[in-house]
KEKE-206700 format. One record per residue (C-alpha): residue in one letter; x, y, z. Coordinates in pm, whole numbers, padded with zeros to 5 digits, always signed. Layout:
! KEKE-206700
aXYZ ...
This chain:
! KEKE-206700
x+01595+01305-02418 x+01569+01407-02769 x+01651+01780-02838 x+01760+02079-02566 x+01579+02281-02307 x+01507+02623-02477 x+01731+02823-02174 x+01496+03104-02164 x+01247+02917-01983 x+01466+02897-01685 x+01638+03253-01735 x+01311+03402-01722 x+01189+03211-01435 x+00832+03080-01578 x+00980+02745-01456 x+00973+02879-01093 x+00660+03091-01117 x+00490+02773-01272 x+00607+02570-00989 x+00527+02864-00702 x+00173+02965-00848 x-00033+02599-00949 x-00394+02604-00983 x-00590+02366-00766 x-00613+02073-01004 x-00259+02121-01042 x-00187+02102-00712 x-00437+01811-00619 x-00281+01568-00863 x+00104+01651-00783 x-00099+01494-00420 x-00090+01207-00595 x+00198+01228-00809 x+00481+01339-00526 x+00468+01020-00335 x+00514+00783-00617 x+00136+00655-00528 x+00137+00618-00885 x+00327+00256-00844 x+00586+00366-00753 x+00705+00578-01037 x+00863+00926-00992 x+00729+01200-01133 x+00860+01541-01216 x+00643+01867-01234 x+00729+02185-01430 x+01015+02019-01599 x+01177+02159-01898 x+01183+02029-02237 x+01277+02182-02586 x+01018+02515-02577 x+00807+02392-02366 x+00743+02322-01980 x+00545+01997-01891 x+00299+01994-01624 x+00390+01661-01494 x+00640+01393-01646 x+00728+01021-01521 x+01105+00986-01748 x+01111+00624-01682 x+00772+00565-01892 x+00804+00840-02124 x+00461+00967-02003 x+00368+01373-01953 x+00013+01432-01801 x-00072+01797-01893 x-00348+01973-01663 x-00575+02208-01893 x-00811+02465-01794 x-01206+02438-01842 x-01186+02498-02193 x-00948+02483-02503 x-00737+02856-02547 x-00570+02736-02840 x-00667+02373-02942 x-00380+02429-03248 x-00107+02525-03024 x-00175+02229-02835 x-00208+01970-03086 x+00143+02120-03244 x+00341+02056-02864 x+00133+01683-02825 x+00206+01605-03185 x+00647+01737-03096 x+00622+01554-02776 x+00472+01228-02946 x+00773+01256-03148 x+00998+01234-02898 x+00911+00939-02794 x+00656+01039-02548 x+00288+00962-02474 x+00035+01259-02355 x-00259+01271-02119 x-00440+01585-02123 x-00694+01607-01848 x-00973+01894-01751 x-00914+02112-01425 x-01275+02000-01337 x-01141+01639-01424 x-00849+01587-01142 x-01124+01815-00868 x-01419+01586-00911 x-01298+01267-00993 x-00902+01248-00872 x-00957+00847-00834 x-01085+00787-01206 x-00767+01037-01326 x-00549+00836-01150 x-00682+00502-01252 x-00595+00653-01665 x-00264+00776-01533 x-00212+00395-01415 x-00299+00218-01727 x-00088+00408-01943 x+00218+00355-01734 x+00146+00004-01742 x+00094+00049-02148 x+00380+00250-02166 x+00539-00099-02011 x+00487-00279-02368 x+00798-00237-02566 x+00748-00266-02977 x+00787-00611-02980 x+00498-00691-02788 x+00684-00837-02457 x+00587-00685-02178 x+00759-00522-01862 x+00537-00493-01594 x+00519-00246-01330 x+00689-00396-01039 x+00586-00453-00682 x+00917-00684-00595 x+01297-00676-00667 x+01351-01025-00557 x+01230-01331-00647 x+01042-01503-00334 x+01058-01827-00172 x+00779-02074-00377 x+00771-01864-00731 x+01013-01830-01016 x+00799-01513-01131 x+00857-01166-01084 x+00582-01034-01261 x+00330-00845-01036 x-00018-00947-01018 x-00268-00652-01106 x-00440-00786-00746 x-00113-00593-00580 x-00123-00274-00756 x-00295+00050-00571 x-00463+00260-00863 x-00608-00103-01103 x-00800-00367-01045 x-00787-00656-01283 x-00722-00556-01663 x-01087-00706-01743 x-01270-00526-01438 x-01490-00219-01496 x-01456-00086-01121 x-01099-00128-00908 x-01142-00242-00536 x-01154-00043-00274 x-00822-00094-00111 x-00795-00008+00273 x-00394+00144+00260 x-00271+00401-00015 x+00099+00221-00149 x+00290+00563-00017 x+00662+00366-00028 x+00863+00652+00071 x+01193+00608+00134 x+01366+00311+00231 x+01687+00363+00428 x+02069+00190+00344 x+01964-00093+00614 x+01659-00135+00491 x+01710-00183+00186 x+02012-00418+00260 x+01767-00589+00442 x+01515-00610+00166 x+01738-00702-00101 x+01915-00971+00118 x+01681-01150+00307 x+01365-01123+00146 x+01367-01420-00014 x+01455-01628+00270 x+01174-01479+00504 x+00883-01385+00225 x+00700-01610+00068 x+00510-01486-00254 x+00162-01387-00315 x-00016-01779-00457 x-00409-01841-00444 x-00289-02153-00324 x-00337-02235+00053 x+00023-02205+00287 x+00122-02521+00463 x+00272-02376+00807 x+00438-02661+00903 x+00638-02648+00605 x+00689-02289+00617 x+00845-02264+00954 x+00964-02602+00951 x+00785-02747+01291 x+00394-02746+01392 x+00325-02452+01651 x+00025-02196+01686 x+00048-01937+01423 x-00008-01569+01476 x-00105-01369+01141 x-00059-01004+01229 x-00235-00764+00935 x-00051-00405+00884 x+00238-00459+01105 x+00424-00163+00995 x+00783-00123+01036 x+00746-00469+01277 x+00887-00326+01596 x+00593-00487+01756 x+00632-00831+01613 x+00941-00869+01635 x+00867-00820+02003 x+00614-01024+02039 x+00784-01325+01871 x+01100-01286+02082 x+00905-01273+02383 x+00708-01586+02254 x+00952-01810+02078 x+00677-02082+02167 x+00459-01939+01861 x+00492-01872+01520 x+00416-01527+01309 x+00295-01454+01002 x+00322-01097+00869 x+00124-00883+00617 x+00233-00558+00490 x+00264-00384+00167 x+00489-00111+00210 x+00875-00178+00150 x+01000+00029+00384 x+00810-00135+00688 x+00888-00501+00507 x+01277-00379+00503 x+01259-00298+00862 x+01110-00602+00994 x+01338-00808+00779 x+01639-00666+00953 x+01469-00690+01264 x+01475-01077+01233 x+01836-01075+01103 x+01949-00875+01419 x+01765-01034+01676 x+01781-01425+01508 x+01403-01463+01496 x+01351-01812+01298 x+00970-01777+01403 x+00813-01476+01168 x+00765-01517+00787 x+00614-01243+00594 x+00412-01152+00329 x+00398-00822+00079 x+00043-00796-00031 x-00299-00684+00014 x-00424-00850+00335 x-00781-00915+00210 x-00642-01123-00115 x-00353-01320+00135 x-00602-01430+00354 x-00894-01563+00153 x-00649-01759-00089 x-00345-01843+00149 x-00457-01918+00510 x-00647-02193+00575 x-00977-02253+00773 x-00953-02297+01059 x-00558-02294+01128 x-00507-01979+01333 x-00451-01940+01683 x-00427-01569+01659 x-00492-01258+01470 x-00365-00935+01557 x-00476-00593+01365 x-00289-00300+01599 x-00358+00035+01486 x-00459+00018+01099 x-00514+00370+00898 x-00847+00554+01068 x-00951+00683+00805 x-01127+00986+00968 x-01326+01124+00692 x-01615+01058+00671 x-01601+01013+00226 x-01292+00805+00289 x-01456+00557+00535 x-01506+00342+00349 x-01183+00208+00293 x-01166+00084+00656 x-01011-00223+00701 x-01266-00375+00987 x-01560-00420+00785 x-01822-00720+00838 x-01739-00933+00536 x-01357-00928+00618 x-01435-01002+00992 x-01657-01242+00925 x-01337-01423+00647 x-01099-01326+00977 x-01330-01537+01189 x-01303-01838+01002 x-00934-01886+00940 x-00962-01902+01351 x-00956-02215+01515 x-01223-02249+01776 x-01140-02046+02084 x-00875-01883+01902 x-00906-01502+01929 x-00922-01214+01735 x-00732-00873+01840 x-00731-00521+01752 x-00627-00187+01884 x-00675+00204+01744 x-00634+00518+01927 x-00889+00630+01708 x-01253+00665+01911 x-01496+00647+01647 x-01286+00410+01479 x-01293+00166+01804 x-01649+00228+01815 x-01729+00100+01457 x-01507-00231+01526 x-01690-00298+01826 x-02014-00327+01664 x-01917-00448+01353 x-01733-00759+01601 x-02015-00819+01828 x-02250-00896+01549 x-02051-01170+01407 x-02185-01470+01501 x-01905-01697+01503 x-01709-01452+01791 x-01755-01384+02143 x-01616-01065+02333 x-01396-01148+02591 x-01444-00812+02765 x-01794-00653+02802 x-01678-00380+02611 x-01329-00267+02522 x-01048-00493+02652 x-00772-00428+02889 x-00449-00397+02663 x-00299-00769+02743 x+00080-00782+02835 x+00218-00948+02546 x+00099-00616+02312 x+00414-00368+02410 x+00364+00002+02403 x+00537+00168+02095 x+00723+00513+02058 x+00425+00651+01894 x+00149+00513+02155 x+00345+00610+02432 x+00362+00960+02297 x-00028+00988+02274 x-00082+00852+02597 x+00117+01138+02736 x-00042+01357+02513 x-00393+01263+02687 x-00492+01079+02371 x-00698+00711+02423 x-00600+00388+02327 x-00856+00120+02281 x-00801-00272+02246 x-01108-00527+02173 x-00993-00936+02181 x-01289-01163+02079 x-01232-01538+02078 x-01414-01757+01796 x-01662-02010+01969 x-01670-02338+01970 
């Protein structure tokens, strides 16, 4: 970085008072900031630079968002640090406090297309933010589609899509991301709108599972061990979970689960089939209690009814949530599909190939409810 850090700043302390004291918008959009739901990129807050301390700052794009209060103090002083930042090399958003509280989803979305922008080096080539490290099986490009990114929609769209996960990677461990780095290639296979032949992705004809959110994949790899008869498609977005399962396979020698990193509601309209599915399984996908936030929910009746027919007749459909009113809203929005019958008059028994995780055993002993509902597509 161009220039030095003005050591009274941090003798003084203003970096740590700064840091210690935010305001609310302040501390609403470091929300966002602190767990690189910004894809992916790190950001730093506070952070020292020449005389001045930036409110936020991404060093990999170059980019400092600066949070101001409802109205200018001294519009001169801060065209003078924008117009020495600039200089440096950096670019500056400047938002209103009333900005980040009211509309933290339309802040985001600008903080998004300038790291994207800031992607565009001077000669007009383009490095994209990415979403893989790897190259996957059936694609020779790395280059992320917008349809996998969590703050845009397509570059030409007015609104983005309502996306049912927030992309909060965290941190992947040293086997993880041995895992990810190693075998991703030879168990993923790429985000195409092009329709997936299974036969030719597991290499025999067998009924395929597709299991949506499967986390860090202690449950399918335990399924497909127990069921080598079957074959299982994965779809997850977050690395860490996609790391997991993929040394999951390597350790236990499962040549029956393939997986996919991407949105779930893009994978399956564009790469399963009609009518080629002998399961689905959706176990525990994000609740999202509030009621503003509800939205997002995953089960909703246009992607059940796109679930239903990617089912072969009689093949079923099966979710679980420890969530009440959550179980409650998929058991209405199922019964009025058409296509699907229950096969419970209610909620279903939990069946004995779903195994009990760590986390569901812990609620059960904590009192808390677990509800499963299997439908089965008719004939």
């Amino acid at each position: 970085m161009r220039g030095q850090t003005n050591k009274k700043l941090l003798t003084h302390g203003l970096q740590r008072s700064l840091r210690r004291n935010p305001t609310d918008a302040e501390r609403r959009l470091w929300q966002l900031l602190r767990r690189r739901e910004a894809a992916g990129f790190k950001f730093r807050r506070q952070h020292p630079f020449e005389n001045y301390i930036l409110d936020f700052v991404c060093l990999e794009r170059k980019l400092i968002i600066e949070v101001d209060g409802g109205q200018p103090v001294d519009a001169a002083a801060d065209a003078t640090r924008t117009e020495t930042l600039e200089q440096a090399g950096f670019r500056v958003l400047r938002f209103w406090n009333d900005e980040v509280l009211k509309d933290l989803d339309a802040v985001g979305q600008k903080i998004y297309t300038a790291l994207d922008e800031r992607g565009t080096s001077s000669d007009g080539s383009v490095n994209p933010i990415p979403t893989q490290t790897l190259p996957l099986k059936g694609t020779e490009s790395t280059t992320a589609s917008p349809h996998d990114l969590p703050l845009a929609d397509q570059p030409t769209a007015a609104h983005r899509p309502i996306r049912s996960y927030v992309l909060r990677q965290g941190r992947m461990s040293v086997a993880q991301k041995r895992a990810y780095d190693q075998l991703l290639s030879r168990y993923a296979v790429a985000y195409t709108p092009e329709a997936l032949r299974f036969a030719e992705l597991f290499g025999r004809t067998a009924p395929t599972i597709l299991e949506i959110g499967f986390g860090m994949g202690e449950t399918t790899a335990a399924i497909a061990k127990a069921h080598p008869h079957n074959d299982y498609l994965g779809i997850e977005v977050h690395s860490p979970g996609v790391g997991s399962l993929l040394k999951l396979i390597d350790e236990q020698q499962l040549a029956n689960v393939r997986l996919i990193q991407h949105d779930a509601m893009d994978a399956v309209e564009h790469m399963i089939p009609p009518d080629t599915l002998a399961g689905i399984h959706v176990f525990f996908p994000d609740p999202w209690p509030k009621t503003r936030h509800q939205k997002r929910r995953l089960i909703q009746p246009p992607f059940v009814r796109l679930l239903a027919s990617r089912l072969v007749a009689g093949g079923y459909l099966h979710m679980a949530t420890d969530w009440q009113e959550y179980a409650e809203q998929m058991l209405e929005v199922l019964a009025a599909e058409p296509s699907l019958v229950n096969s419970a008059a209610s909620f279903a028994p939990r069946p004995d190939y779903r195994p009990l995780t760590k986390f569901e055993q812990r609620g059960l002993k904590l009192g808390h409810g677990v509800w499963d509902l299997i439908f089965h597509r008719k004939p």
